[in-house]
C-alpha positions, 0 to 999 in steps of 0.5 A: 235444321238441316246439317250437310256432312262431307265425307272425302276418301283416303288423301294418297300422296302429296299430289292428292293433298295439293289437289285436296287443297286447291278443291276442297274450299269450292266443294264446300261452298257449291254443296254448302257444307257445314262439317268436312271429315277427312280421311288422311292416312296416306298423305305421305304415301304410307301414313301422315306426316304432321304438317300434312295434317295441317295442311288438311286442316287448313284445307277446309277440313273439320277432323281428320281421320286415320287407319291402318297406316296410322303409325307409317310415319312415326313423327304424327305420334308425339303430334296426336297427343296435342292434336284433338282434330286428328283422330286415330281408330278408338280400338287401338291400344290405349296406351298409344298416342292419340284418340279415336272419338271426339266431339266438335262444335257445330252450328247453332251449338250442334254438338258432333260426335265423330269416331273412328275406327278400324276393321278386323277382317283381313285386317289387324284382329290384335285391336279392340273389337270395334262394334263393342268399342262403338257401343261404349262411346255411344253410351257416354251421350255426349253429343248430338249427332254421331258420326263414324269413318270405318277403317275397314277391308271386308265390304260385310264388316263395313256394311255389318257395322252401318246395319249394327248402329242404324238409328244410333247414328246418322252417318257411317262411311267406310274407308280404306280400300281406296275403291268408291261403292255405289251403293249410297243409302239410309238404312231403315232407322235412319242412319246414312250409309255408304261402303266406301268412299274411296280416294282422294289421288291419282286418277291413273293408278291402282290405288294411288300408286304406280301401276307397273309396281302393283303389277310387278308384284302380281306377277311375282316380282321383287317387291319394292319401295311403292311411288305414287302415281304422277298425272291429274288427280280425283276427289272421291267424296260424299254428303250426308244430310241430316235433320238435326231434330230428329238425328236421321240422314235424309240424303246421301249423295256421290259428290266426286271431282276429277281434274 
């Protein structure tokens, strides 16, 4: 049996969310995809608030994920407790609120491991190191397929990590820097690898946001309160196939919407 795996880049602001909202149903049924991750971090701009979750969720998605601004909006703290489906990186402390691994069911009784986790370069070095935090969830065997969102900066860390668990996952996608890479591929052993998918935002932006604020700063001005960028949004996304006997990603394709 095949599985068809979606992957969908950084949701940035409320725009980005609508437009994930009107999209993302059709995605699904033109590509027929049986399991959706989403990476919501930046719904609310810097971080997510727990209604945007939701949102998400009702979309279409299957699991959310998290980052960096995981704590941007510190209402979602009390919401991860209760909230299996919304997942934040499993090298954090863990003392705080949330997970960073769970397993969901399939079809035909597939059990999906999904994790995710974040980077230490030019990142957060104060979190678990997260190729080791991997080899402990992996060596609970409680699924049968693995997949992992990598909440990373470093293009060598995202790519070390796909390398790292090739043959013992099926799906390693990297997240965060909003950039989609066109460097799709299965690794050797059979796992499904892309460095980043990018975005789910604003077209006409840097990174979501305004450009004349980025700019600003780079020309050394006063830094300021970042407002997203208004104007026709995008979905940047990918689709990962796997063979569910033998756990190896088959294809992996750029499945990417513009308004």
């Amino acid at each position: 049996m095949e599985l068809n795996v979606l992957a969908v880049g950084d949701v940035v602001s409320q725009n980005g969310l609508d437009f994930l909202q009107r999209r993302l149903s059709g995605l699904k049924r033109q590509y027929q995809v049986d399991f959706t991750v989403v990476n919501g971090e930046n719904a609310a701009g810097i971080g997510l608030f727990p209604n945007q979750a939701e949102d998400i969720l009702d979309a279409g998605a299957d699991v959310v994920t998290l980052g960096n601004h995981t704590w941007g909006k510190m209402q979602i703290a009390d919401y991860l407790d209760d909230a299996p489906c919304v997942l934040r990186p499993a090298n954090f402390a863990k003392r705080l609120p949330g997970v960073g691994y769970g397993v969901f069911d399939g079809p035909h009784g597939l059990r999906i491991g999904v994790m995710n986790l974040i980077g230490r370069v030019e990142m957060n070095p104060n979190v678990e190191n997260p190729f080791t935090t991997a080899d402990a969830i992996l060596a609970n065997g409680d699924a049968d397929i693995y997949l992992l969102d990598f909440h990373a900066e470093a293009t060598s860390e995202k790519l070390a990590m796909g390398w790292y668990l090739d043959g013992r996952v099926s799906a390693v996608w990297g997240t965060h820097t909003h950039v989609p890479t066109a460097d799709p591929k299965i690794l050797p052993k059979g796992t499904g690898h892309i460095t980043d998918l990018g975005m789910t935002g604003p077209v006409d932006s840097i990174l979501g946001i305004r450009p004349e604020q980025s700019i600003n700063l780079f020309l050394g001005g006063l830094p300021r309160r970042y407002e997203a960028a208004p104007g026709k949004c995008k979905l940047e996304a990918v689709l990962f196939t796997i063979d569910t006997k033998t756990k190896h990603c088959t294809r992996v394709e750029r499945v990417d919407l513009l308004e």
